[in-house]
Backbone bond lengths (Angstrom), bond angles and torsions (degrees), N, CA, C in turn:
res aa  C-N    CA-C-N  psi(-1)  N-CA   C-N-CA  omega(-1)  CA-C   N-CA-C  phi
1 X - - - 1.453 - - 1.516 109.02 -
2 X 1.364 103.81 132.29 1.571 109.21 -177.08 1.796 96.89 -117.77
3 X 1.448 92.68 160.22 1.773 92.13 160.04 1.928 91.29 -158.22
4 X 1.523 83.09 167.59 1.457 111.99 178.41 1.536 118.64 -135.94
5 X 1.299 112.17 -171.35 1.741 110.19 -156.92 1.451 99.82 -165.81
6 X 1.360 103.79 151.77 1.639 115.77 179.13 1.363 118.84 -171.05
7 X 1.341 131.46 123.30 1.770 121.66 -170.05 1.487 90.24 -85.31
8 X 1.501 108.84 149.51 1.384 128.65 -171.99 1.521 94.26 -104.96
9 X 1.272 119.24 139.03 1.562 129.86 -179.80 1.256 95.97 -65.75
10 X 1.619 96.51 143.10 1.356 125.25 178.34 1.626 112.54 -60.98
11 X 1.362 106.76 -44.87 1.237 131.34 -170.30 2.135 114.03 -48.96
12 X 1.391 94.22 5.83 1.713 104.37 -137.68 1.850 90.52 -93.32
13 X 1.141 93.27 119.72 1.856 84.03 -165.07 1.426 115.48 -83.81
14 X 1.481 116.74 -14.78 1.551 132.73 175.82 1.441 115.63 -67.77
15 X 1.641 128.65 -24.88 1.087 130.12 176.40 1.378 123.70 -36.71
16 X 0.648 130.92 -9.97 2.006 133.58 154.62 0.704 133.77 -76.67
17 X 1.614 122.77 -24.18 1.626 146.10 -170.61 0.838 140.67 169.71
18 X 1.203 137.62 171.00 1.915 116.11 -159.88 2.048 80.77 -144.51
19 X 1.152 126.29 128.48 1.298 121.83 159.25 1.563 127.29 -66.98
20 X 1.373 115.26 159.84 1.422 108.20 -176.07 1.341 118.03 -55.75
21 X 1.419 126.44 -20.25 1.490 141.16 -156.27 1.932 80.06 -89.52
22 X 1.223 126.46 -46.32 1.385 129.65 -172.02 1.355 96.13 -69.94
23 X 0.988 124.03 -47.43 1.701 104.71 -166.16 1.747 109.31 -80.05
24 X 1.626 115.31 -24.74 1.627 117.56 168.62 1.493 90.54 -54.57
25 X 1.193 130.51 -50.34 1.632 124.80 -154.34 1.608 109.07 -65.13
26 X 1.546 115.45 -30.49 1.490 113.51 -179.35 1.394 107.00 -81.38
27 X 1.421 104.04 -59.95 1.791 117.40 177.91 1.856 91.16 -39.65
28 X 0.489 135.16 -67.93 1.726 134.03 -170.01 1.795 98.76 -44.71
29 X 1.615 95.84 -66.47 1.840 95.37 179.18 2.123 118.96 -44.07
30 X 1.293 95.31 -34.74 1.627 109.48 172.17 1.326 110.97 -62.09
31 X 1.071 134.03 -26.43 1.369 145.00 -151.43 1.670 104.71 -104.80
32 X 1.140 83.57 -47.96 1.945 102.00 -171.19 1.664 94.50 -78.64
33 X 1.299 134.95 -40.72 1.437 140.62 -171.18 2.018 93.64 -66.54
34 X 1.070 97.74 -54.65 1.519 106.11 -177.26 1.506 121.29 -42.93
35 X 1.531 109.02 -35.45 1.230 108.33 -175.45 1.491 119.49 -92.42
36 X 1.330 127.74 33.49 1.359 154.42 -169.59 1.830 106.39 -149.21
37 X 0.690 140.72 -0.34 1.393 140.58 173.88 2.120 119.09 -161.23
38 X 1.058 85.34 164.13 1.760 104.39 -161.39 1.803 93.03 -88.74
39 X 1.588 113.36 -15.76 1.456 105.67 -170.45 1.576 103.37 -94.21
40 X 1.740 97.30 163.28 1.578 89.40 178.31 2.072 105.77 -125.30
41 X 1.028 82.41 163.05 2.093 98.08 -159.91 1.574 105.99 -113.55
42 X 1.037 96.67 103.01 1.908 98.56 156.99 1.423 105.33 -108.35
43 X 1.524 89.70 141.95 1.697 111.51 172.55 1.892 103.09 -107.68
44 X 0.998 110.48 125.53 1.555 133.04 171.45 1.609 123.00 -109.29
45 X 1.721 113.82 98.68 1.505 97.92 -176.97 1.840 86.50 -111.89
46 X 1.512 94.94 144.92 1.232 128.23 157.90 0.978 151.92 -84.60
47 X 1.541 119.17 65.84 1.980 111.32 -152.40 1.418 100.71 -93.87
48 X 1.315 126.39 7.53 1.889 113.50 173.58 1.517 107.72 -95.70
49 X 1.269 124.29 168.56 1.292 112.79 -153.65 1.600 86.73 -96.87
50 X 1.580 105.43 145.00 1.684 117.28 173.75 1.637 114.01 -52.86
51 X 1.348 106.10 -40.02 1.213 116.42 176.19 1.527 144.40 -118.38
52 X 1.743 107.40 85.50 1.074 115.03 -161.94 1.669 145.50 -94.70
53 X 1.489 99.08 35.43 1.289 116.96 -173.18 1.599 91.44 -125.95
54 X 1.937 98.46 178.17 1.133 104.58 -167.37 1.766 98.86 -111.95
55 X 0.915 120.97 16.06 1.032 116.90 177.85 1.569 143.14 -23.31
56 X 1.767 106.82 -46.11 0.930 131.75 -176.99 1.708 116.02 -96.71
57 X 1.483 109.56 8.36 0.886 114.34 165.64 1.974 119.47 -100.69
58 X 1.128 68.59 -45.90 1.811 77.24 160.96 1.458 106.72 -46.03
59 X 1.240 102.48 -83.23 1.957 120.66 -172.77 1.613 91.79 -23.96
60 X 0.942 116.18 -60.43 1.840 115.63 -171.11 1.370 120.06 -68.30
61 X 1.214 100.75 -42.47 1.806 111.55 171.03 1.787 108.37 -58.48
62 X 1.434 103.22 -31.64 1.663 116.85 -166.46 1.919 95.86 -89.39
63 X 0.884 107.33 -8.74 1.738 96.89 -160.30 1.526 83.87 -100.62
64 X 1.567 127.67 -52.74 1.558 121.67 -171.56 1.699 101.47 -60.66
65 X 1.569 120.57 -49.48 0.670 121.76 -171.20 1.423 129.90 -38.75
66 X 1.892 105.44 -35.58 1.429 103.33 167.72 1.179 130.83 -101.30
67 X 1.484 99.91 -3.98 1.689 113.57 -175.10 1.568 110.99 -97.04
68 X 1.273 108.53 -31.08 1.928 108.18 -170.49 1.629 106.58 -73.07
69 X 1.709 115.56 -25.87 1.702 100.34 -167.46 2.017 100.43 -80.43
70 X 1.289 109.95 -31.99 1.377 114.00 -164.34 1.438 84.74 -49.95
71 X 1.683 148.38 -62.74 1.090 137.61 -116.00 1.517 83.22 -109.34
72 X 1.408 135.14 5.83 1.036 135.30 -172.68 1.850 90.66 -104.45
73 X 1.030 107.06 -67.99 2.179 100.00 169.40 1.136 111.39 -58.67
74 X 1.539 120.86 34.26 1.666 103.82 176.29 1.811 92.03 -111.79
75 X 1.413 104.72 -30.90 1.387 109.37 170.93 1.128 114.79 -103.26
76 X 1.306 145.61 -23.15 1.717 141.38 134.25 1.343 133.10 -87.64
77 X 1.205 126.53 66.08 1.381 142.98 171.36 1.785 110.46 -11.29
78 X 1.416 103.16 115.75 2.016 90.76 -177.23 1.381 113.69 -150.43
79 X 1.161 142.73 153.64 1.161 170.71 -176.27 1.621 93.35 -32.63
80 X 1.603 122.64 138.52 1.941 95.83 165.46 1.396 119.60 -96.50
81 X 1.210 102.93 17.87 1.547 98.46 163.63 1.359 98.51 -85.18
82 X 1.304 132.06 -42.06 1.454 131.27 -157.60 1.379 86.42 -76.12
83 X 1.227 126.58 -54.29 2.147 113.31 178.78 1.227 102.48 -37.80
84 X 1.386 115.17 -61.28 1.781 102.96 -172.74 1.077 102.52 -55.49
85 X 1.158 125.44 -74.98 1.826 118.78 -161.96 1.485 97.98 -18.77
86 X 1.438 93.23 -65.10 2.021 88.37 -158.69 1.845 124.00 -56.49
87 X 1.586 88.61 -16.26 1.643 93.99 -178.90 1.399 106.78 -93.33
88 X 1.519 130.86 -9.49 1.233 120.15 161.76 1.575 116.32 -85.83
89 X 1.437 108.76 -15.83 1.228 88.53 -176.01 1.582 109.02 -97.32
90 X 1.628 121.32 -19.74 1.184 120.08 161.79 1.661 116.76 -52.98
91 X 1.014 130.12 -38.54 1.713 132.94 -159.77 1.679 74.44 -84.77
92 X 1.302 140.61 -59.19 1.406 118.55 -152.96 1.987 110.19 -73.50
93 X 1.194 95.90 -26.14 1.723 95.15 179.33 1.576 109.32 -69.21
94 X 1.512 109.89 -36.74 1.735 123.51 -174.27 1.448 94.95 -77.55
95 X 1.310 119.47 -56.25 1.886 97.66 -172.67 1.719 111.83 -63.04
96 X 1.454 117.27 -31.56 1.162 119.07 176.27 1.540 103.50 -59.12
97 X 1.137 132.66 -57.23 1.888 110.26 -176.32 1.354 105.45 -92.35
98 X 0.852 135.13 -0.73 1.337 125.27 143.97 1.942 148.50 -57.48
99 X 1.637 84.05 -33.22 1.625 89.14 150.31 1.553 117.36 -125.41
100 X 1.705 115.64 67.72 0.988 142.56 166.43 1.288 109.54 -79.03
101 X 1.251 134.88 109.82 1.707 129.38 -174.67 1.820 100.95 -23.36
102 X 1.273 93.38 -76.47 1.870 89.55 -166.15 1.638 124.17 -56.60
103 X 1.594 102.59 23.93 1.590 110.65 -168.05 1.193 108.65 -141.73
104 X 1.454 129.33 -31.29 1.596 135.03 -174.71 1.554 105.61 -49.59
105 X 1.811 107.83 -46.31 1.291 83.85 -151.66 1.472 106.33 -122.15
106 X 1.419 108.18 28.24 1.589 135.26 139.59 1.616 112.71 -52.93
107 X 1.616 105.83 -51.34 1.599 100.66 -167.22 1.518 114.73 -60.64
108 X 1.626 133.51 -19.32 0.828 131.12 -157.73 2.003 124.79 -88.55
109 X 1.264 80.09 119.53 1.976 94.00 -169.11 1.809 84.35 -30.94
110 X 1.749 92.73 169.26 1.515 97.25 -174.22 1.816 109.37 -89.97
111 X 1.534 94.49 -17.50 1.496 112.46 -160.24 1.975 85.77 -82.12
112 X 0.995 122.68 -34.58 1.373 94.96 177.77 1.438 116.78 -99.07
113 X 0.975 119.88 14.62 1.762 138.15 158.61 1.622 101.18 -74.68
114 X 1.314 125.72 -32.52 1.248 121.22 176.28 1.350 121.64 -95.98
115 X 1.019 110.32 -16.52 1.949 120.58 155.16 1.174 119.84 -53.95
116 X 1.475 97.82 -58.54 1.502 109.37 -172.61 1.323 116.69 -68.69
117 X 1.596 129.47 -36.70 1.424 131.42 158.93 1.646 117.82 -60.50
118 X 1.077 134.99 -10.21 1.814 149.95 -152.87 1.362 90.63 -119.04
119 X 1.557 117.44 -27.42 1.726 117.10 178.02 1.468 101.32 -101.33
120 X 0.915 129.60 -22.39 1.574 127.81 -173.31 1.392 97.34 -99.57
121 X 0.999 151.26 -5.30 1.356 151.61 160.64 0.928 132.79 -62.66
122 X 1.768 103.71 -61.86 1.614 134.90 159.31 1.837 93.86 -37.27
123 X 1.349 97.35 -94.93 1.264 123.70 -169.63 2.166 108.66 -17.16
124 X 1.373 98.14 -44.64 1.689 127.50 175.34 1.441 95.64 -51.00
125 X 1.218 112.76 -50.68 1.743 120.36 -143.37 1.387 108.37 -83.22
126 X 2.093 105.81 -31.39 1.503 116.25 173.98 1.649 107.95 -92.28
127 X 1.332 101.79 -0.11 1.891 96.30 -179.22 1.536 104.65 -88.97
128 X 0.793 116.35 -57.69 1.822 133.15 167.56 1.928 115.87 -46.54
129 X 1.351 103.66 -9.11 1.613 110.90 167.00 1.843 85.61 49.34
130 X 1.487 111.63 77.98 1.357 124.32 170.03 1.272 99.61 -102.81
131 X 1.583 128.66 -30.09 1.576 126.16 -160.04 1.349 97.99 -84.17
132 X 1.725 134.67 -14.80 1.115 138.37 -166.05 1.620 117.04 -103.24
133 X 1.775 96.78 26.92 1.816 90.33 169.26 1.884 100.84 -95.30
134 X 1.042 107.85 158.10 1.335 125.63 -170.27 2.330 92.70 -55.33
135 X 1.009 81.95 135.71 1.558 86.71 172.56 1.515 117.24 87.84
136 X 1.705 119.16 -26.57 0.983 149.43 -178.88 1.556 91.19 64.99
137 X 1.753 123.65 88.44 1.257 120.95 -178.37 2.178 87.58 -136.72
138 X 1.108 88.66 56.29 1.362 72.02 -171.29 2.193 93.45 -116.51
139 X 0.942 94.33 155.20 1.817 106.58 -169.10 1.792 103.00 -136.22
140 X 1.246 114.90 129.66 1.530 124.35 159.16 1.877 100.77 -110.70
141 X 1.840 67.75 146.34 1.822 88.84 171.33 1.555 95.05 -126.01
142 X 1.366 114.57 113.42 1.436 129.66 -174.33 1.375 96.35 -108.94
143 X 1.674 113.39 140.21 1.352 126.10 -177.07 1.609 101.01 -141.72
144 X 1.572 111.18 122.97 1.520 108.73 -166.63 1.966 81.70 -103.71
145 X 1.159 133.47 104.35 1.734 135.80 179.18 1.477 97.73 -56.98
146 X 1.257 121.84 -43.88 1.292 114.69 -147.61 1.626 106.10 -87.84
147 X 1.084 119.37 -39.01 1.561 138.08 163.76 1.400 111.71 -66.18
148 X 1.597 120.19 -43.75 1.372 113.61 -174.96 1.655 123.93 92.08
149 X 1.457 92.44 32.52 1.748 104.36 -164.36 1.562 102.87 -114.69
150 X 1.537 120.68 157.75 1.275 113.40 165.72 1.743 95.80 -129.06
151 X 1.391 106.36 158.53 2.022 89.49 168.00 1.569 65.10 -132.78
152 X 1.193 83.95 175.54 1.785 116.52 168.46 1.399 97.87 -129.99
153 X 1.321 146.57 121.08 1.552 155.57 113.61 1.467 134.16 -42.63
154 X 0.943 118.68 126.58 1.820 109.88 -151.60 1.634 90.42 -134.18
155 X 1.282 131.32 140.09 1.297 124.45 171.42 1.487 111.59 -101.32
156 X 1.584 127.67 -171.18 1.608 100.82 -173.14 1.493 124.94 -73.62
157 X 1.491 81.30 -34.86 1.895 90.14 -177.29 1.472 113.75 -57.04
158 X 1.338 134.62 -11.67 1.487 120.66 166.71 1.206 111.56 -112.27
159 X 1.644 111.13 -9.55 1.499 93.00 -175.68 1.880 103.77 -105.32
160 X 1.209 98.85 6.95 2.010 105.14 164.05 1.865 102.58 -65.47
161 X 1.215 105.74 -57.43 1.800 95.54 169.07 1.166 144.98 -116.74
162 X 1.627 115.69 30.20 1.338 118.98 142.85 1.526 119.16 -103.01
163 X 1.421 108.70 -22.07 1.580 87.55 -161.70 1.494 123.14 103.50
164 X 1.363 114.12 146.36 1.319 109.51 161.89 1.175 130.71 -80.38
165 X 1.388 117.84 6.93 1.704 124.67 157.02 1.390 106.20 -42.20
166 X 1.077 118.89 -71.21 1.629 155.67 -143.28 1.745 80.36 -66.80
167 X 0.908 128.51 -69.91 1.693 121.20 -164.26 1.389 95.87 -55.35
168 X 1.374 115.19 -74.55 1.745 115.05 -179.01 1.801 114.73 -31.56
169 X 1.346 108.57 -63.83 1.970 98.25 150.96 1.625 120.18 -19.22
170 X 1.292 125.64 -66.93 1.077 116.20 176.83 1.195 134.68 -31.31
171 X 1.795 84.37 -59.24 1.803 100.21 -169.25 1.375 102.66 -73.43
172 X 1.684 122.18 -17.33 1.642 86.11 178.46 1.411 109.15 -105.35
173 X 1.209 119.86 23.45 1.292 120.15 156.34 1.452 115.92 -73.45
174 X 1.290 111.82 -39.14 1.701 124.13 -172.20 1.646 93.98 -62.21
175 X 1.327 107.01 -48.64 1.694 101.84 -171.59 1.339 106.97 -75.66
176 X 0.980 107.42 -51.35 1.725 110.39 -176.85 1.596 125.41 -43.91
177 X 1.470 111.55 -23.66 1.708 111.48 -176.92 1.929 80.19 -115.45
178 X 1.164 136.57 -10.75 1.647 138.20 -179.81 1.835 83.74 -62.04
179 X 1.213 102.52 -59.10 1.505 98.83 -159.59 1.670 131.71 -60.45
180 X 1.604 95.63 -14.38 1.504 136.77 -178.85 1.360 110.33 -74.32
181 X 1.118 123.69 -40.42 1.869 139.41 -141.11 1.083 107.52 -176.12
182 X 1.612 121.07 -124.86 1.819 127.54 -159.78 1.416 80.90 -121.28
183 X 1.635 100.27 -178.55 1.226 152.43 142.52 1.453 90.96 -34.70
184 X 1.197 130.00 -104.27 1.124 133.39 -152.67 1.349 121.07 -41.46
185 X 1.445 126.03 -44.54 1.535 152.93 167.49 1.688 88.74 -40.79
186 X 1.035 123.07 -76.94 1.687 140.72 -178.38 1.817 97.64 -45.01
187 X 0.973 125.73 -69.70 1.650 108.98 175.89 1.412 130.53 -66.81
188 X 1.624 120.48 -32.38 1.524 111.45 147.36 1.250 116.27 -49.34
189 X 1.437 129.00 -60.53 1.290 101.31 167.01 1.829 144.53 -76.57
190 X 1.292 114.27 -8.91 1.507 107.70 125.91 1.636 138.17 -30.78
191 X 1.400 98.48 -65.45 1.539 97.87 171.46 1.465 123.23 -65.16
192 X 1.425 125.62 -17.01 1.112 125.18 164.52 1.471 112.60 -78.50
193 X 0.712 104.06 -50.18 1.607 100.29 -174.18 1.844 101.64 -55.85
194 X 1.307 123.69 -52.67 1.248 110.46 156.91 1.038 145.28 28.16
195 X 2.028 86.21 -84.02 1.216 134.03 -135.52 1.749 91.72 -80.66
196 X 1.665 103.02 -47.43 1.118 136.64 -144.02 2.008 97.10 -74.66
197 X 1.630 93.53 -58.58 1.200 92.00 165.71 1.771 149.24 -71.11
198 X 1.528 94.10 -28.68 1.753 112.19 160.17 1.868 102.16 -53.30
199 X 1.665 116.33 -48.66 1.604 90.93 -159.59 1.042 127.02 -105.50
200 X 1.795 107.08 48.15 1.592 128.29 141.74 1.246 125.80 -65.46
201 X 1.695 108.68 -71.78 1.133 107.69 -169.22 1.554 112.03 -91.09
202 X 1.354 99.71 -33.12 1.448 109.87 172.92 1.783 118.16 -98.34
203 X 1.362 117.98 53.05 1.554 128.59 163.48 1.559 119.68 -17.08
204 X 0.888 156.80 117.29 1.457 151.58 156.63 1.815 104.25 -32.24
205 X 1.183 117.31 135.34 1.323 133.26 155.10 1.085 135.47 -61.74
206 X 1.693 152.52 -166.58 0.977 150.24 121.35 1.817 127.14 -80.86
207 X 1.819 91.62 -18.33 1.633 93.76 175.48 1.558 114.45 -104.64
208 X 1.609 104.34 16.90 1.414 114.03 178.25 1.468 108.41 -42.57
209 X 1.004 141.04 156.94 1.406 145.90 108.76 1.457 136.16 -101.26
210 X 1.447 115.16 154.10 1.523 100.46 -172.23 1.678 95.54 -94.33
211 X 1.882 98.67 127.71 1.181 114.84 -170.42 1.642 114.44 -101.20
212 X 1.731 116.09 -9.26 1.251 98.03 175.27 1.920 82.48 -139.05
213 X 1.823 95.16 172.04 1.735 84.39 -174.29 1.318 131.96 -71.93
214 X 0.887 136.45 -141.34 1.360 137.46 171.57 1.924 125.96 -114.59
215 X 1.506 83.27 -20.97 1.365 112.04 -157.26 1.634 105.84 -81.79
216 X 1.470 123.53 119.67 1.439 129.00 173.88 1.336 121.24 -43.46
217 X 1.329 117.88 137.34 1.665 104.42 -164.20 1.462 88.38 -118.11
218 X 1.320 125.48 112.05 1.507 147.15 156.81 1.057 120.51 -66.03
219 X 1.680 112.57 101.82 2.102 104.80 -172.88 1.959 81.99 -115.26
C-alpha cells in the first residue's frame, strides 16, 4: 500500500459541499475511468473536520501561559503567587478563545492537518474493504474539504507498476483543475487521470467486474 498527498487551493469555492449533480458528475468519471483499466477507484470526500479535539489549543494557551507572565516580571517585578495568578488566569482566558468554534481549528500546525488526513485515509481505504478487490488493484482518492487535503491510497497491485509518481499525478491533478473551478472539477479530473494511468499496465478485461461502487462516499 502506497499513498500520496497534495494541499488543495484555498481559492476552491466548493469546499463545503459538492451537490448531488457534483457527485453524478464524479460517479460518472469512476465509471468512464473503469472502462479502460482492470483497477477499481473510490472517491472519498470529507466535510467533518480531521481534527476534532482541542488539543492544540490548549498546547498554545499552555505554552503563552507559562512563557508571556515571566517576561512580564522582568519589567514588573511580583510576588510568585501573583505570577501564578496571572498564568492561570492567562492560560484559562487563551484556551477559552481558542477553542471557540471559529478558532479551534485555525490553531492547528498544517503538518499535523496532514497526518491526520494520511491517517484518515489509510484508515478510509481499510474501512471500505479496498484491499479486498481481486488482484488488490483497488485505489482511493480521499479529499479532506474542510482542511483542503487530497491523499491518494494505492494498494500493491497498482502501486507494484506505477510507482509513487503515479499517485502524486493524481493529487496534482485534483489541485490543479481545484484551483480552476470546484472540488468536484479537481476530482473528475483526478479520476481521469487515474483512469489514464491504470490502463497501461492495468488494461480493463473482458472478465472484469466492477468490484467496488461507483458512488462518492460523503462522511
Amino acid at each position: 500500500m502506497s499513498a500520496a498527498e497534495r494541499d488543495l487551493p484555498s481559492s476552491d469555492a466548493s469546499v463545503a459541499g459538492l451537490s448531488d449533480a457534483a457527485l453524478a458528475r464524479i460517479a460518472d468519471a469512476i465509471a468512464a475511468a473503469e472502462t479502460r483499466t482492470s483497477a477499481e477507484i473510490r472517491v472519498v470526500v470529507a466535510r467533518a473536520p480531521l481534527v476534532q479535539h482541542p488539543f492544540f489549543s490548549v498546547l498554545w494557551a499552555s505554552l503563552a501561559a507559562l512563557v508571556v507572565p515571566w517576561f512580564v516580571a522582568l519589567l514588573w517585578p511580583m510576588p510568585a503567587l501573583e505570577l501564578l495568578a496571572v498564568q492561570a488566569v492567562l492560560f484559562v482566558a487563551l484556551a477559552s478563545l481558542l477553542m471557540l468554534p471559529g478558532v479551534v481549528h485555525r490553531v492547528i500546525p498544517r503538518l499535523a492537518l496532514k497526518a491526520a488526513a494520511r491517517s484518515a485515509a489509510i484508515e478510509t481505504f481499510l474501512a471500505y474493504g479496498i484491499p479486498q478487490t481481486a488482484g488488490r488493484t483497488g485505489i482511493l482518492i480521499y479529499a479532506a474539504a474542510r482542511e483542503r487535503l487530497v491523499e491518494v491510497v494505492a494498494d500493491e497491485g497498482v502501486h507494484t507498476p506505477l510507482g509513487h509518481g503515479a499517485w502524486q499525478d493524481i493529487c496534482d491533478a485534483v489541485a490543479s483543475r481545484a484551483r480552476k473551478g470546484s472540488l468536484a472539477d479537481g476530482l473528475v479530473c483526478g479520476v481521469e487521470k487515474a483512469g489514464e494511468l491504470l490502463s497501461g499496465p492495468l488494461p480493463c478485461r473482458p472478465e472484469d467486474r466492477n468490484e467496488l461502487a461507483n458512488h462518492v462516499i460523503v462522511l
